[in-house]
KEPA-179440 format. One record per residue (C-alpha): residue in one letter; chain; x, y, z. Coordinates in nm, 3 decimals, padded with zeros to 5 digits. Each point is the difference from the previous one (the first is absolute). Example, Ala and Ser with C-alpha at 12.3 -4.5 7.8 and 13.67 -1.06 7.14 Angstrom:
2
<r type="A" mol="A" px="01.230" py="-00.450" pz="00.780"/>
<r type="S" mol="A" px="00.137" py="00.344" pz="-00.066"/>
end
This chain:
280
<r type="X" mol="A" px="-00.208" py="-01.027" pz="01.287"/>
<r type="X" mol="A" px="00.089" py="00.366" pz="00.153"/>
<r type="X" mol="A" px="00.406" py="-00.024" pz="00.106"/>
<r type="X" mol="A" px="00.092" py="00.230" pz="00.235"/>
<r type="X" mol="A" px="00.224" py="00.299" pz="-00.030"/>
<r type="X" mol="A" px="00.085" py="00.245" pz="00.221"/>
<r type="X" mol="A" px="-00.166" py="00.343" pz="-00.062"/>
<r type="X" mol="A" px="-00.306" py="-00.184" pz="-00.197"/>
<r type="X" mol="A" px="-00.343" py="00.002" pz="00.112"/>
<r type="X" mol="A" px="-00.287" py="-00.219" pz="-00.168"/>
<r type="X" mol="A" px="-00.347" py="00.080" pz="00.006"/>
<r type="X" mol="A" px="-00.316" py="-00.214" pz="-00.155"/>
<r type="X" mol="A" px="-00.309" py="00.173" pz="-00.150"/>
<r type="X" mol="A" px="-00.226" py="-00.083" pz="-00.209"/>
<r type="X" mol="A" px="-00.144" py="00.157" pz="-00.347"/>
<r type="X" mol="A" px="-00.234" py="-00.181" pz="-00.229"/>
<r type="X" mol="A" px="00.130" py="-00.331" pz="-00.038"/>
<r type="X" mol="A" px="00.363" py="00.053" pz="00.071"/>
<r type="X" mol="A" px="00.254" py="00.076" pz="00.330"/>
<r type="X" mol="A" px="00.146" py="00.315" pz="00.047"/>
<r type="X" mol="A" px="00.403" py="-00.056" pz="00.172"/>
<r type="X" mol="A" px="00.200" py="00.268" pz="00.136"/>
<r type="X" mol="A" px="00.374" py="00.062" pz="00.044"/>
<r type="X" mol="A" px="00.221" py="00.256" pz="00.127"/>
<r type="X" mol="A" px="00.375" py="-00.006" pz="-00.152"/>
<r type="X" mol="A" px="00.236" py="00.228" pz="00.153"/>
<r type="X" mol="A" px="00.293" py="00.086" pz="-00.167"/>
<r type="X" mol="A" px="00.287" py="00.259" pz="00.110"/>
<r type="X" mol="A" px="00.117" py="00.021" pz="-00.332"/>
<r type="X" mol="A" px="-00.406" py="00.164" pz="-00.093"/>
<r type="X" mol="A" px="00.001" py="00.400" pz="-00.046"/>
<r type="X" mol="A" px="-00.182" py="00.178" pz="00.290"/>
<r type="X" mol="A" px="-00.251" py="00.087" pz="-00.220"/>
<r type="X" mol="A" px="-00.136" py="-00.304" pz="-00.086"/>
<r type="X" mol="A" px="-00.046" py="-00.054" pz="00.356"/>
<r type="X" mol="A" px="-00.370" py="-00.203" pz="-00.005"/>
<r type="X" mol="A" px="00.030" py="-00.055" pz="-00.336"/>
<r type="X" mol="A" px="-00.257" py="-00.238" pz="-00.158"/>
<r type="X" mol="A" px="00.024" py="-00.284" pz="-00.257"/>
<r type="X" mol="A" px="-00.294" py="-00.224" pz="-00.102"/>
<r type="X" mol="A" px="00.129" py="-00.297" pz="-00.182"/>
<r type="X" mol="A" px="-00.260" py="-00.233" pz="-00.251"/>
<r type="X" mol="A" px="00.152" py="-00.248" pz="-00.100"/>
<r type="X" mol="A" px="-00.137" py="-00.375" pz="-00.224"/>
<r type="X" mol="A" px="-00.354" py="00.175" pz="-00.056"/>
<r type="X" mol="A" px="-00.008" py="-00.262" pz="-00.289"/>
<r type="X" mol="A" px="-00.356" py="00.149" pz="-00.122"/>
<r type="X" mol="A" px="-00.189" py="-00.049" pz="00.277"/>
<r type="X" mol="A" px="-00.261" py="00.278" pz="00.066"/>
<r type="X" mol="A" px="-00.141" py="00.112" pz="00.310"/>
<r type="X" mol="A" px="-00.315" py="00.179" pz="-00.087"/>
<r type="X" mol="A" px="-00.076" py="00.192" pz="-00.317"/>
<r type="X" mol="A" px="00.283" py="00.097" pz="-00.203"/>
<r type="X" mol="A" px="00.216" py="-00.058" pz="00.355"/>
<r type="X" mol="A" px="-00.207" py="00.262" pz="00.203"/>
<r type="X" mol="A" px="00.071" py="-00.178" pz="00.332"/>
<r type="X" mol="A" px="00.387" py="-00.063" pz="-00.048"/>
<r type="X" mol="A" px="00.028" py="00.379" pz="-00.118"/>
<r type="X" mol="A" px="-00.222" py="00.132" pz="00.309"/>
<r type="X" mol="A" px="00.237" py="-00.173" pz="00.229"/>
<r type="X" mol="A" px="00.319" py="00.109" pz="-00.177"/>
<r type="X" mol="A" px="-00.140" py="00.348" pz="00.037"/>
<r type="X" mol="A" px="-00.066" py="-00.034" pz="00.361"/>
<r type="X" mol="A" px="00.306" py="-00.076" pz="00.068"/>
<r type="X" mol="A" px="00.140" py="00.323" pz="-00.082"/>
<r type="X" mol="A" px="00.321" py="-00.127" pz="-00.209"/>
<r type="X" mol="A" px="00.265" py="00.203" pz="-00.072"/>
<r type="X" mol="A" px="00.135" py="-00.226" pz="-00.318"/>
<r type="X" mol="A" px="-00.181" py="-00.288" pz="-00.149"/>
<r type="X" mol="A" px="00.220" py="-00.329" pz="-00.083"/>
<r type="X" mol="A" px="-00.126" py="-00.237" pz="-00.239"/>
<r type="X" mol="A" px="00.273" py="-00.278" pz="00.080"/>
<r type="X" mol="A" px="-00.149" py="-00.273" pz="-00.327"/>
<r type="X" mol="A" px="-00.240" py="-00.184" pz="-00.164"/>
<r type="X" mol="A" px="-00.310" py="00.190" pz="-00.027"/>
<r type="X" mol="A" px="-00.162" py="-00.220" pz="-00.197"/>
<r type="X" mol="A" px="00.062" py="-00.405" pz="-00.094"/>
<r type="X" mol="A" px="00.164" py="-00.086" pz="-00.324"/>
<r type="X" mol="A" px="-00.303" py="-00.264" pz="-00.022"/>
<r type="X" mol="A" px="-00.263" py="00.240" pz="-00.050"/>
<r type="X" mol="A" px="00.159" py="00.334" pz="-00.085"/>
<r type="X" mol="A" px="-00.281" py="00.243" pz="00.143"/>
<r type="X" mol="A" px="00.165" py="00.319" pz="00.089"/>
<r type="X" mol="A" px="-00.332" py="00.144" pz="00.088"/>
<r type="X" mol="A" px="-00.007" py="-00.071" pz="00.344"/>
<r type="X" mol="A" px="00.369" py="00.173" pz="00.025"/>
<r type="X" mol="A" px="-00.107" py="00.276" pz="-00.196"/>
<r type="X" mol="A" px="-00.385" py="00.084" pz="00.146"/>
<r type="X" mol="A" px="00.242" py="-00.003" pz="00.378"/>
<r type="X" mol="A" px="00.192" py="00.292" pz="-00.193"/>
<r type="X" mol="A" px="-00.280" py="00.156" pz="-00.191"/>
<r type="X" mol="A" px="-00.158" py="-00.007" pz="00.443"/>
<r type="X" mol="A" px="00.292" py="00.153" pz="00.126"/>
<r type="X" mol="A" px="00.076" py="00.333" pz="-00.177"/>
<r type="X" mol="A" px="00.195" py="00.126" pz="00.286"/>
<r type="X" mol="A" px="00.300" py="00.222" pz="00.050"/>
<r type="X" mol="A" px="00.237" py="-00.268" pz="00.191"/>
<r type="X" mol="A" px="00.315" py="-00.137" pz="-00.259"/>
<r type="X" mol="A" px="-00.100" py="-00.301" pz="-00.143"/>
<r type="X" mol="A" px="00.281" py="-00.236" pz="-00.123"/>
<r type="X" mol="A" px="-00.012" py="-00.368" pz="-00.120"/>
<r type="X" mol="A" px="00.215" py="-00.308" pz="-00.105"/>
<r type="X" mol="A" px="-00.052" py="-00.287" pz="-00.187"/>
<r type="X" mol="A" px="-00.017" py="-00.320" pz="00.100"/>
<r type="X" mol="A" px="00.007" py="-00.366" pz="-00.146"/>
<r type="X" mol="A" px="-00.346" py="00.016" pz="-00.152"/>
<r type="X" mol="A" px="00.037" py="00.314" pz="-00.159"/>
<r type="X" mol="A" px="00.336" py="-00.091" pz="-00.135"/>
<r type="X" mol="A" px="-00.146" py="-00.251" pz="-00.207"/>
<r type="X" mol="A" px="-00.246" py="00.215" pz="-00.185"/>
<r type="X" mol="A" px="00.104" py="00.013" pz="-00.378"/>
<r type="X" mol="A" px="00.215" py="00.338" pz="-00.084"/>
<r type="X" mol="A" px="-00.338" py="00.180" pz="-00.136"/>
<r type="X" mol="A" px="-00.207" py="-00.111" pz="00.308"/>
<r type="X" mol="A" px="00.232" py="00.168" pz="00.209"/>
<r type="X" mol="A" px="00.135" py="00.256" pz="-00.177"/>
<r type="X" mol="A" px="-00.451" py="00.047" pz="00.010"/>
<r type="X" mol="A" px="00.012" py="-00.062" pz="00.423"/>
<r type="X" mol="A" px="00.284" py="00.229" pz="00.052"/>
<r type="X" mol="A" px="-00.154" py="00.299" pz="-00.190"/>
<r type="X" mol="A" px="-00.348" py="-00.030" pz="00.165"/>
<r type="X" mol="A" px="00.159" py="00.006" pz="00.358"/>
<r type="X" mol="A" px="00.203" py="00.293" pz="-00.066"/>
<r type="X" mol="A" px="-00.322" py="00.170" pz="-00.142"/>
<r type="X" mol="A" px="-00.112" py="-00.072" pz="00.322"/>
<r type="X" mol="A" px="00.337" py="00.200" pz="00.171"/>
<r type="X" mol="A" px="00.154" py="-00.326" pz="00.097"/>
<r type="X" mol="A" px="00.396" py="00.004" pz="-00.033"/>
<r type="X" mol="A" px="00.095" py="-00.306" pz="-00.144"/>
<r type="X" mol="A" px="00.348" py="-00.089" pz="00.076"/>
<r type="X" mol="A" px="00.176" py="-00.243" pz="-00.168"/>
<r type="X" mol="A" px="00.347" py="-00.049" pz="00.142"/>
<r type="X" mol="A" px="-00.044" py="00.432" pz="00.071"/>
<r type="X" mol="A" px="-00.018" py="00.191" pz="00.263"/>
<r type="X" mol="A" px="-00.205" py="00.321" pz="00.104"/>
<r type="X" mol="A" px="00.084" py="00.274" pz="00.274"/>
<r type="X" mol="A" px="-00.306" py="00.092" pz="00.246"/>
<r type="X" mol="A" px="00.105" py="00.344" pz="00.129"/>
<r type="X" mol="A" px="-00.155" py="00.160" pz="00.301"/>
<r type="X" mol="A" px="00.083" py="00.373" pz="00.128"/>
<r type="X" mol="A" px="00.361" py="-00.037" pz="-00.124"/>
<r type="X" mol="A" px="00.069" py="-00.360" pz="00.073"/>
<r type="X" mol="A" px="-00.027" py="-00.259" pz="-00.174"/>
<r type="X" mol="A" px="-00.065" py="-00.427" pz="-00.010"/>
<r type="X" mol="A" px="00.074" py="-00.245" pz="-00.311"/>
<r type="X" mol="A" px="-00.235" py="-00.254" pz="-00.122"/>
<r type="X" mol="A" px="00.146" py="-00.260" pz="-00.247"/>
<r type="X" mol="A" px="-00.215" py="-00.223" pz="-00.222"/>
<r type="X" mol="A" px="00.191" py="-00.365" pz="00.000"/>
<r type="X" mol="A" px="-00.091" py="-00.210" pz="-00.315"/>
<r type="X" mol="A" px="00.190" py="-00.350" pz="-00.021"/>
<r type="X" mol="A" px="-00.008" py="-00.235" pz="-00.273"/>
<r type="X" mol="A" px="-00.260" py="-00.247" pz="00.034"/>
<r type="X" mol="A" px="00.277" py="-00.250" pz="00.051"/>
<r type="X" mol="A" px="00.025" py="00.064" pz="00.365"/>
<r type="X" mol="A" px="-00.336" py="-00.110" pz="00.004"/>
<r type="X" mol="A" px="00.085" py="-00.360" pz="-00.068"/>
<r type="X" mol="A" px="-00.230" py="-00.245" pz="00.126"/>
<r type="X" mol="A" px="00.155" py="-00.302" pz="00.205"/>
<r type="X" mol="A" px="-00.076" py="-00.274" pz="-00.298"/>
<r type="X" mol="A" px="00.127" py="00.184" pz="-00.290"/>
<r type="X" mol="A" px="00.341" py="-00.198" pz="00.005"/>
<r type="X" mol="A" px="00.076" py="00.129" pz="-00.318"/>
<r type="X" mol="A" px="-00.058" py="00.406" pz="00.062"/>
<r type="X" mol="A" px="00.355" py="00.121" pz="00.156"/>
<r type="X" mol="A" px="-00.012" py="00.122" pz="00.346"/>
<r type="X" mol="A" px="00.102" py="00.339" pz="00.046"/>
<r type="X" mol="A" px="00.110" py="00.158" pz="00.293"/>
<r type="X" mol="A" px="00.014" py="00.328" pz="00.123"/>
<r type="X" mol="A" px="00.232" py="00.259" pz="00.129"/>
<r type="X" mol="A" px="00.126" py="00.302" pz="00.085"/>
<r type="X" mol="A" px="00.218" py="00.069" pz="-00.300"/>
<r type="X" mol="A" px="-00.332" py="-00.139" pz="-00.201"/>
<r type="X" mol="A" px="-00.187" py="00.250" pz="00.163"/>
<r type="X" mol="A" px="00.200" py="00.227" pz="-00.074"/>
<r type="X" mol="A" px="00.010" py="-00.066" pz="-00.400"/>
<r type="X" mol="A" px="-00.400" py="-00.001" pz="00.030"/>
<r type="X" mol="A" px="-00.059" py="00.313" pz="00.192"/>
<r type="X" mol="A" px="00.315" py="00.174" pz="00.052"/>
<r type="X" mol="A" px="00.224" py="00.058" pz="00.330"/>
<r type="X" mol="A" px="-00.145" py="00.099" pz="00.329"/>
<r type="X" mol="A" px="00.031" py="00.360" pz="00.167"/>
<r type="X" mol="A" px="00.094" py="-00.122" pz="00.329"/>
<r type="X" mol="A" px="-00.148" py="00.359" pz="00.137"/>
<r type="X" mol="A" px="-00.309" py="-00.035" pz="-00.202"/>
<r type="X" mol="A" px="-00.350" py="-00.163" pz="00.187"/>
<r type="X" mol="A" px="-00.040" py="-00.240" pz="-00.310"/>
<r type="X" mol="A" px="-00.381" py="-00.167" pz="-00.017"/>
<r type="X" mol="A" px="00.082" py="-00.306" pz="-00.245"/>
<r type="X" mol="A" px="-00.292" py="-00.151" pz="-00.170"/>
<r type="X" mol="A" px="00.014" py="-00.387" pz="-00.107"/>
<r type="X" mol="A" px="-00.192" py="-00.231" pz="-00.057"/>
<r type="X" mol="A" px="00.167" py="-00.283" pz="00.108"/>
<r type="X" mol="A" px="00.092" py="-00.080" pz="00.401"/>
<r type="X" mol="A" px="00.260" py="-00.230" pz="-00.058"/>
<r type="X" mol="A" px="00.292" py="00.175" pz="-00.064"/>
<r type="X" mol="A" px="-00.008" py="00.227" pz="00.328"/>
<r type="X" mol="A" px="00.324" py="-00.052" pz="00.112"/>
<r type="X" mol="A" px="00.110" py="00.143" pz="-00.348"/>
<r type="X" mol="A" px="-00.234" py="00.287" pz="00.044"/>
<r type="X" mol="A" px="00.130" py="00.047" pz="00.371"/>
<r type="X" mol="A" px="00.384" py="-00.029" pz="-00.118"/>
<r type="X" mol="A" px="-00.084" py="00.277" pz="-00.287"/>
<r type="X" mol="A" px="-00.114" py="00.202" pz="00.238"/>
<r type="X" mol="A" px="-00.395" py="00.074" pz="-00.002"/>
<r type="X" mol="A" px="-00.111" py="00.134" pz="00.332"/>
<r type="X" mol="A" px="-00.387" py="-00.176" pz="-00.093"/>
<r type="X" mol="A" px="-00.080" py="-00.225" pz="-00.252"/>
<r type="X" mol="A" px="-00.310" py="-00.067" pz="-00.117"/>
<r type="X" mol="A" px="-00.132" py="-00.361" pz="-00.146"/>
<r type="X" mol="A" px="-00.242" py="-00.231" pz="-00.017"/>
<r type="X" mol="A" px="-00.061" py="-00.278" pz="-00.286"/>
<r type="X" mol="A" px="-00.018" py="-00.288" pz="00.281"/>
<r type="X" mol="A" px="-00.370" py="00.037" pz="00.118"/>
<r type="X" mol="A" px="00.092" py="-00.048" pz="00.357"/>
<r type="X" mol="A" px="00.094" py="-00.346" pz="-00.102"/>
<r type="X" mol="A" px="-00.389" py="-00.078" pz="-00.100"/>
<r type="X" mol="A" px="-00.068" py="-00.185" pz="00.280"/>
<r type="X" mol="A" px="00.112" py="00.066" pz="00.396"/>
<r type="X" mol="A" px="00.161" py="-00.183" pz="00.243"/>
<r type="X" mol="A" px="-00.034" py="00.123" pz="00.338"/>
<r type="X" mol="A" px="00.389" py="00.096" pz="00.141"/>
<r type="X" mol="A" px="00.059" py="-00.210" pz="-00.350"/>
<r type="X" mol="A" px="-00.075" py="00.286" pz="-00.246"/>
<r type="X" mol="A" px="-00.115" py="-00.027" pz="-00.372"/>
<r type="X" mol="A" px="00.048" py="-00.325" pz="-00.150"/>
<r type="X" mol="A" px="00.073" py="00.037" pz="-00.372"/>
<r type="X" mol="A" px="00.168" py="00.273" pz="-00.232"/>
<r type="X" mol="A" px="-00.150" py="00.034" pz="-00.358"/>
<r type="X" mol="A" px="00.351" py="-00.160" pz="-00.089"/>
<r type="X" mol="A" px="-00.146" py="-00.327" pz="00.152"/>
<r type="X" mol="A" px="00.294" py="00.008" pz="00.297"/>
<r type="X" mol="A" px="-00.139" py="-00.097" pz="00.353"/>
<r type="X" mol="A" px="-00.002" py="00.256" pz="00.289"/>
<r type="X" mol="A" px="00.146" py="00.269" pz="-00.193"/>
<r type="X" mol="A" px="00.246" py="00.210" pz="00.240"/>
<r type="X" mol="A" px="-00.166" py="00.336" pz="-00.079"/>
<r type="X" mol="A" px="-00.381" py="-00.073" pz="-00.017"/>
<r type="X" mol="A" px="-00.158" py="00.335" pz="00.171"/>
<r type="X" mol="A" px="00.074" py="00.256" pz="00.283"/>
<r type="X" mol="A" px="00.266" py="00.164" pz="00.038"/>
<r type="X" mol="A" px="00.378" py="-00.088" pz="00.005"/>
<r type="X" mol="A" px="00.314" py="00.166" pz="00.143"/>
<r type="X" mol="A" px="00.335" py="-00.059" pz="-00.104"/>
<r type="X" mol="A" px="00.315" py="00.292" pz="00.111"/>
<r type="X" mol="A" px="-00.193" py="00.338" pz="-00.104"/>
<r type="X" mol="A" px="-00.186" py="-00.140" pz="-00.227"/>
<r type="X" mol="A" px="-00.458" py="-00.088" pz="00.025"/>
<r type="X" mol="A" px="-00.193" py="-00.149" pz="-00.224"/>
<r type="X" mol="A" px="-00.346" py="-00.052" pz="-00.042"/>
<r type="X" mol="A" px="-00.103" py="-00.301" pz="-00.157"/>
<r type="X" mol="A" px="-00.386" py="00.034" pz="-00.087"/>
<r type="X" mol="A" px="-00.291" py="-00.295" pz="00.023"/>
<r type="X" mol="A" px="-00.137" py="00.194" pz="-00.279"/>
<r type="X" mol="A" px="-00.341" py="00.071" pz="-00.158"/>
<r type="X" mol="A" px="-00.094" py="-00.327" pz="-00.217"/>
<r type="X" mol="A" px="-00.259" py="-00.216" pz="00.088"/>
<r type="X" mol="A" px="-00.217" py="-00.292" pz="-00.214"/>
<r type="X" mol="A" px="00.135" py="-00.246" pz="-00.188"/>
<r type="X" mol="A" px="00.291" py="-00.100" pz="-00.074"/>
<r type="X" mol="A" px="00.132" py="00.259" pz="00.305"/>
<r type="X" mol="A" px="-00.173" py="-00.258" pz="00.272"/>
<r type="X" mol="A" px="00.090" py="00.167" pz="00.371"/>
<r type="X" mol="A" px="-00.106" py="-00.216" pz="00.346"/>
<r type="X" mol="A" px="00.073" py="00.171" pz="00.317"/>
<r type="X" mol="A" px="00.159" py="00.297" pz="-00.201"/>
<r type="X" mol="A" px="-00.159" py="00.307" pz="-00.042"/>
<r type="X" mol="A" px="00.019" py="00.263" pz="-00.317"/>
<r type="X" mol="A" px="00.174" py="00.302" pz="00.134"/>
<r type="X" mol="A" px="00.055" py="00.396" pz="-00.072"/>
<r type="X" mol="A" px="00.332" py="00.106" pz="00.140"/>
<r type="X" mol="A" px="00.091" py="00.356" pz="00.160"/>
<r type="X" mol="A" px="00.324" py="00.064" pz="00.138"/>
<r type="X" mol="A" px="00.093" py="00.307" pz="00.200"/>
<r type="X" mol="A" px="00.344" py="00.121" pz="-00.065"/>
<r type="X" mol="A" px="00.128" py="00.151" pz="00.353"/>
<r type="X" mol="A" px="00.345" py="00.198" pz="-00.014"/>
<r type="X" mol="A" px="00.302" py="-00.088" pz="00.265"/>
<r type="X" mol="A" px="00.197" py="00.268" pz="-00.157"/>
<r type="X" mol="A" px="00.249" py="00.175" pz="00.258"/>
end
């Protein structure tokens, strides 16, 4: 489900097998430069493949003329652990756009050498891997921040693990994990996980950038996406995007398909955003 938000605009394509959404997030706190600014966001490829070695996927990327590349989590599934897919899409792209990733759930729960192996290979590939870091993206003198959120896999607790503690996030969290926010910096916070927006929002991010939900798997019409992988019903932040103060984020329906990622009435889906500057 798209929610509303003034100064957004959502447009459908299509590419391969997969939807192609929109958005335009204005921001008066975004340098003049990065006026039209453009972010493509992947997020929950979780192996899948769309054409040899990801040709398709990486053809569309590339059409879309991205500015910086987001990999918000979990390029492949723990279940399988087949980074081909994720690295044949890198191996396709080979372009000049900033390329920056996080982890999420699935790749947290590789063994140290596995990813200590993943991590390496992506940044062979010129993907910044941020784990609780953050990067500067400069442009003719100005400049934007991208920060990498990484939280413990205990704020991924599912709803009938009684016995895992329930954490809960906030801003002085945040700010232990990823350090205080320049309140006259354009931040661009990567994580994983949707459900701690208002904790994002109060630490300041102009645009987050999640997914891990799957659009809720399947779609009710004015309902929204029905289950979270924590196995909670109608999860608040399923896919679109969201507005709370100055804050956006952009939740993503992601890339996964086959089983065990089952999807009715919810389709996989390539995000672009359009940063617009309300600067005075």
């Amino acid at each position: 489900m798209f929610l509303g938000a003034k100064g957004a605009v959502l447009k459908r394509g299509r590419a391969g097998d997969f939807s192609i959404t929109e958005y335009t997030v204005s921001s008066g706190n975004l340098p003049k430069k990065f006026d039209g600014f453009r972010i493509v966001q992947i997020s929950d490829l979780h192996s899948a493949c769309f054409g040899d070695n990801n040709i398709l996927l990486a053809n569309a990327v590339k059409s879309l003329n991205a500015d910086l590349i987001v990999f918000s989590g979990d390029m492949f599934t723990i279940y399988l652990k087949d980074f081909a897919s994720f690295f044949g899409l890198l191996e396709n792209l080979n372009g000049k756009e900033k390329k920056v990733m996080v982890l999420g759930n699935h790749e947290q729960r590789l063994c140290d050498n596995d990813l200590e192996y993943f991590c390496f290979k992506a940044r062979e590939y010129g993907v910044s891997v941020l784990r609780n870091e953050r990067e500067y993206i400069e442009k003719d003198g100005e400049k934007i921040l991208v920060a990498g959120l990484e939280l413990p896999l205990s704020y991924y607790r599912r709803s009938y693990q009684l016995s895992v503690k329930k954490e809960t996030l906030t801003k002085d969290k945040l700010n232990g994990f990823i350090g205080e926010k320049d309140e006259n910096e354009f931040t661009v916070l990567a994580a994983h996980n949707p459900l701690y927006f208002d904790a994002y929002a109060q630490w300041g991010a102009e645009l987050t950038l999640s997914g891990h939900v799957h659009g809720g798997i399947v779609e009710i019409p004015k309902l929204g996406g029905i289950l979270s992988p924590e196995r909670t019903f109608f999860p608040k932040y399923c896919s679109g995007l969201y507005t709370k103060d100055k804050s956006s984020m952009v939740v993503s329906r992601g890339m996964c398909c086959g089983q065990p990622l089952v999807r009715v009435f919810n389709p996989r889906e390539l995000v672009t955003i359009v940063l617009k500057s309300n600067r005075q």
